[in-house]
C-alpha positions in Angstrom: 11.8 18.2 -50.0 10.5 15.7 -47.2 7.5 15.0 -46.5 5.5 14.2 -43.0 3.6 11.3 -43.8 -0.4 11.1 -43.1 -0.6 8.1 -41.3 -4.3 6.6 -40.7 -5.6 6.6 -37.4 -4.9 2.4 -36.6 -1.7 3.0 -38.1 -1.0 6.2 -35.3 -2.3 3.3 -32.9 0.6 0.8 -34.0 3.1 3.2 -33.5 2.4 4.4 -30.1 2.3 1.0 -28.9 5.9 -0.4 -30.7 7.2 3.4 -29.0 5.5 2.0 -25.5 7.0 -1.1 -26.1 10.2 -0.1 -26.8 10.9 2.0 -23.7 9.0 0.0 -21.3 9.1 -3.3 -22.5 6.4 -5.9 -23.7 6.0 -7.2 -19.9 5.2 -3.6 -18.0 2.9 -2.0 -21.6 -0.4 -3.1 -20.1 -0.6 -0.2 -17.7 0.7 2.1 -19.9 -1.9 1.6 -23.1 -4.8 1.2 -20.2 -4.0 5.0 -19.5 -3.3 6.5 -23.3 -6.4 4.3 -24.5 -8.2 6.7 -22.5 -7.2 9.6 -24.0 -6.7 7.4 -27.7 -10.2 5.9 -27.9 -8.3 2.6 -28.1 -9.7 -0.8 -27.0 -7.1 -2.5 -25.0 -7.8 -5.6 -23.5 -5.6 -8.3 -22.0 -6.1 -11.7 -21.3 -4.6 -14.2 -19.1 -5.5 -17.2 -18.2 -4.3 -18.2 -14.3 -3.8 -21.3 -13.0 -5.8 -22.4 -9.6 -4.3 -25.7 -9.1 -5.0 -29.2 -9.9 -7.2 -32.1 -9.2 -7.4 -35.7 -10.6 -10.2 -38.6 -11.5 -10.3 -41.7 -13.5 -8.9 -41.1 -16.6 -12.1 -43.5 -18.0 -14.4 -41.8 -16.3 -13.6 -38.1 -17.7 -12.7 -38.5 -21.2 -15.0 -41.4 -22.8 -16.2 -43.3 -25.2 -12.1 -43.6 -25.3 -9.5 -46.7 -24.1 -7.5 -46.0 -21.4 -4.0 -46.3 -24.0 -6.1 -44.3 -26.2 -5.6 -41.3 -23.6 -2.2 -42.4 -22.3 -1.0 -41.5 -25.9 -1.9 -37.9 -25.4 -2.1 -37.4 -20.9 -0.5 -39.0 -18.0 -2.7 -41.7 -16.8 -1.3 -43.2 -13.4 -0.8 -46.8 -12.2 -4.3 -46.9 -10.3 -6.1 -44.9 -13.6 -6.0 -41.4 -12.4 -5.3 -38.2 -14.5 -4.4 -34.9 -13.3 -7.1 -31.8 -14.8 -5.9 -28.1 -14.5 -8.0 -25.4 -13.3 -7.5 -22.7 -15.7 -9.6 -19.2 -14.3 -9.3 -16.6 -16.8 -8.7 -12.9 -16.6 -9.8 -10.0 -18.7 -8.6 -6.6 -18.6 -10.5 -4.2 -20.1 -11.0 0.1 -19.2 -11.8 -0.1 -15.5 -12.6 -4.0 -15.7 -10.9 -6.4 -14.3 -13.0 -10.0 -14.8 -12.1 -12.7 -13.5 -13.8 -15.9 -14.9 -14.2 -19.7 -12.6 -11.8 -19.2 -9.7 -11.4 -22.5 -9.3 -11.7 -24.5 -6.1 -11.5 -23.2 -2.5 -8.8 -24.5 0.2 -11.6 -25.2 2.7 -13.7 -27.6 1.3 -14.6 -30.8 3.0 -12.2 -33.8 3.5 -14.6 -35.6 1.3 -13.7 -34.1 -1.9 -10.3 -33.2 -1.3 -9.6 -37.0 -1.1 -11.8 -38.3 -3.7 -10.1 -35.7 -6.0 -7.0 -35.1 -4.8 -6.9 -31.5 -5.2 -3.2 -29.6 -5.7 -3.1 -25.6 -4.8 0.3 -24.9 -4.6 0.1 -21.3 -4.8 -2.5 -19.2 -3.7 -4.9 -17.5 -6.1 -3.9 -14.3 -4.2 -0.2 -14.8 -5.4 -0.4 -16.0 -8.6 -2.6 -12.3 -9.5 0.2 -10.3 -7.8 2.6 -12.0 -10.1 0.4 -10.6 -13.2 0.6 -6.8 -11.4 -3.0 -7.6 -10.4 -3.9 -7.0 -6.5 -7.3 -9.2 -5.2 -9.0 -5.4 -4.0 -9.0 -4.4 -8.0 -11.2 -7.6 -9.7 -14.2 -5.8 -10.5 -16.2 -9.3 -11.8 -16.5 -12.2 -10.6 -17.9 -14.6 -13.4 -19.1 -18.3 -13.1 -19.6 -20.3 -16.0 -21.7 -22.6 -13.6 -21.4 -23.5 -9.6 -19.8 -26.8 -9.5 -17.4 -26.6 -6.9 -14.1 -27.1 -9.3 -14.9 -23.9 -11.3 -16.1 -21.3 -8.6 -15.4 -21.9 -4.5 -12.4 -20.3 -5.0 -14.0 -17.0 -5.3 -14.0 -17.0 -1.4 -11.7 -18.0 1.7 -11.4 -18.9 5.1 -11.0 -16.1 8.0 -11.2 -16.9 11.6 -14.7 -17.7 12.0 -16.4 -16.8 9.2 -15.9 -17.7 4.8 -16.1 -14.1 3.2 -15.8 -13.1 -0.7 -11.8 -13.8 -1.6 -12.2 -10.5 -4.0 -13.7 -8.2 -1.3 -14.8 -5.4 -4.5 -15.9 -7.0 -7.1 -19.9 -8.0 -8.0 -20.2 -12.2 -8.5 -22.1 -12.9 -11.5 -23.9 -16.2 -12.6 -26.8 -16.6 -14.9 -30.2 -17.0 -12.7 -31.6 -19.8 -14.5 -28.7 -21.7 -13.8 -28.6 -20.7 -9.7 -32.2 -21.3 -9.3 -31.5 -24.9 -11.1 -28.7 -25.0 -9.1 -30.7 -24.8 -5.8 -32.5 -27.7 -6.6 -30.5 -30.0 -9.1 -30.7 -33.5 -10.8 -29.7 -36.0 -7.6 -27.0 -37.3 -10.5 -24.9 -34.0 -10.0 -26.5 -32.8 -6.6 -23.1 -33.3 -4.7 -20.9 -31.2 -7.3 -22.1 -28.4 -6.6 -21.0 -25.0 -4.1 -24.2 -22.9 -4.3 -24.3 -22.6 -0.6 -21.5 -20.2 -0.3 -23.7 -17.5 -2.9 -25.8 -17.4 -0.1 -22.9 -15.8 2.0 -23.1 -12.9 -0.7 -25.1 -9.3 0.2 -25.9 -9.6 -3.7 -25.7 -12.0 -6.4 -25.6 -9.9 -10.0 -27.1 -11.7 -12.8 -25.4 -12.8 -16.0 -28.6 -11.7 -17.8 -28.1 -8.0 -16.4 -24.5 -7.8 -18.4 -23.4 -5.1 -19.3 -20.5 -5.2 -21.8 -21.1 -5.2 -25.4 -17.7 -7.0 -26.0 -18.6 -10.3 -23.8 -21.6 -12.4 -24.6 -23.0 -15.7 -23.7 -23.3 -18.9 -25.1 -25.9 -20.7 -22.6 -25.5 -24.5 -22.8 -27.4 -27.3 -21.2 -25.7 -30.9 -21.8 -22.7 -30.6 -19.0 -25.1 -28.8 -16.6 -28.4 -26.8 -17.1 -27.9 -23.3 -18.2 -23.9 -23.5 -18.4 -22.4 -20.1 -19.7 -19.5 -19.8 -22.2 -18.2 -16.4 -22.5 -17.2 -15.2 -25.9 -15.2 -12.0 -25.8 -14.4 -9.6 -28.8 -11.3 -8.8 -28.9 -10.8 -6.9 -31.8 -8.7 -8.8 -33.3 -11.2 -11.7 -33.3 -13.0 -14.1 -30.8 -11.9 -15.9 -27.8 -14.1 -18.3 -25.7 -13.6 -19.5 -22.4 -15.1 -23.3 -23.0 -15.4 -24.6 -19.5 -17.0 -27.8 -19.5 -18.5 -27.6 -22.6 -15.0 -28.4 -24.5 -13.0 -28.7 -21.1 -9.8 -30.4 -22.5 -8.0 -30.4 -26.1 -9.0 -33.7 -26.6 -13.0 -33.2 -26.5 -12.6 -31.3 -30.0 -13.3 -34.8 -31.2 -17.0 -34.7 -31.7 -17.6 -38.0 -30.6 -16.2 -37.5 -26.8 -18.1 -36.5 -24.3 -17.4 -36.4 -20.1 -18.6 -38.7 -17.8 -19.4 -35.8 -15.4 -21.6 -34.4 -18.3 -25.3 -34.6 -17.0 -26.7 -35.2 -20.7 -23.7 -36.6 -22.9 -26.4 -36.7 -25.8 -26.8 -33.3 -25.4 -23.1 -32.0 -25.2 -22.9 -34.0 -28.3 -25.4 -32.0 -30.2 -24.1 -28.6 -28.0 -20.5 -29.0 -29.1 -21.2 -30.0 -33.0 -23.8 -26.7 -33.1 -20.4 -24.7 -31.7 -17.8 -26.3 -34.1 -20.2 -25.9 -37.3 -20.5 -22.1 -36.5 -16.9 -21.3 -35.6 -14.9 -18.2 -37.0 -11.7 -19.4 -37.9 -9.0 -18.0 -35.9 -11.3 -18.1 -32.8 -9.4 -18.3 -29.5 -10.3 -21.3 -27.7 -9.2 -21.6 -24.0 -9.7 -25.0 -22.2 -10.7 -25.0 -18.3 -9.2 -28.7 -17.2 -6.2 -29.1 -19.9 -2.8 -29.9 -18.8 -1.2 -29.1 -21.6 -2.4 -26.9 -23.5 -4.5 -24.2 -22.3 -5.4 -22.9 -25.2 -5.2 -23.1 -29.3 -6.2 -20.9 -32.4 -9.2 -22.8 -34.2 -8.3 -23.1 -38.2 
């Protein structure tokens, strides 16, 4: 006599996703889960980070108090003293959201800074989404951590005679403390930023209006004033997107800080605070690291 095993309703879950899995494969199962989830009650959520390009700087002037060999023993540092920093956007997929998380740096921005820092695009933003399945029209979100220029003017483009929003749909969302700073920053960081271009927007949607229950904020103040980190619940633990507050694997020593930070005393304090209070097996996902974009925190 057989019999049909009661199975518990995470377990049901599993099962229906090593079926999906099997049939569709691993690469197409997103879609799939987004529409049973629906009907499941299931939380699926998919993460990606996407690469924007590159741009360099004086290896001493980003990563400090450390020697130059210091860094060469973990990055490329060049003959003249210049590293190479990612951009690393991130993307959340979530129900009917699709968030999209520091764009990166526009193609149009003045000669000034694309020779000071060199910047590398060598596929569009628009292509590199298309290769994950996702078309520009469906982002829903547009997040910025803050408005320097390397994490968010690539959330619009150039058209013949006029710079529009590069994700035509979706709402553009930065905390209002740190726009209304922005408008009027420390002369120290004045030239970093690309506040102008919100001005371009019909509406700017404020990070202190969000609406999801999974994604929070961790407002920081050392890098730049009123600096979001997003923490997202996963449900299988946390993930944070660290932008400039931890920008690079190498800042998890507690005694580096950025030359670019506005208050390096500050991030100091900012980033010990984080460490001390960190779940292990947190997700942590680094904006500006070459080589490795992201790591599990034991």
């Amino acid at each position: 006599m057989f019999r049909t095993p009661i199975l518990k309703n995470s377990e049901c879950k599993n099962r229906i996703k090593i079926l999906i899995c099997k049939e569709f494969g691993t690469k197409n199962i997103f879609p799939f889960l987004r529409v049973f989830g629906r009907f499941l009650n299931l939380k699926v959520m998919d993460i990606r980070i996407v690469p924007c390009g590159f741009l360099k700087v004086q290896a001493l002037e980003m990563i400090k108090p450390l020697s130059l060999d210091r860094i060469r023993e973990k990055y490329m540092v060049d003959r003249e003293g210049n590293m190479k920093l990612a951009m690393n956007a991130l993307l959340v997929r979530e129900g009917e959201r699709n968030i999209l998380m520091d764009p990166g740096t526009a193609e149009f921005l003045p000669a000034r800074l694309k020779q000071e820092y060199g910047f590398e695009i060598q596929v569009s933003l628009e292509d590199v989404l298309k290769g994950y399945g996702v078309d520009p029209g469906v982002i829903t979100d547009v997040l910025f951590t803050h408005l320097h220029f390397d994490h968010g003017s690539g959330a619009f483009k150039r058209v013949p005679g006029a710079i529009v929003k590069r994700f035509p749909n979706a709402r553009y969302h930065v905390l209002k403390a740190h726009y209304d700073y922005a408008l009027r920053p420390d002369p120290v960081e004045a030239g970093s930023f690309s506040t102008s271009l919100l001005r371009r927007l019909d509406q700017i949607h404020w990070l202190e209006d969000w609406d999801l229950e999974w994604m929070t904020f961790r407002i920081v103040n050392g890098h730049t004033r009123g600096m979001a980190v997003p923490v997202i619940e996963t449900g299988k633990g946390r993930c944070y997107f660290l932008s400039d507050l931890v920008p690079m694997e190498i800042f998890m020593d507690r005694e580096t800080w950025c030359g670019y930070d506005l208050d390096p005393q500050l991030v100091l304090q900012e980033k010990q605070e984080f460490l001390q209070n960190l779940p292990p097996g947190s997700r942590l996902i680094f904006f500006h690291d070459t080589l490795k974009e992201s790591v599990f925190y034991e």
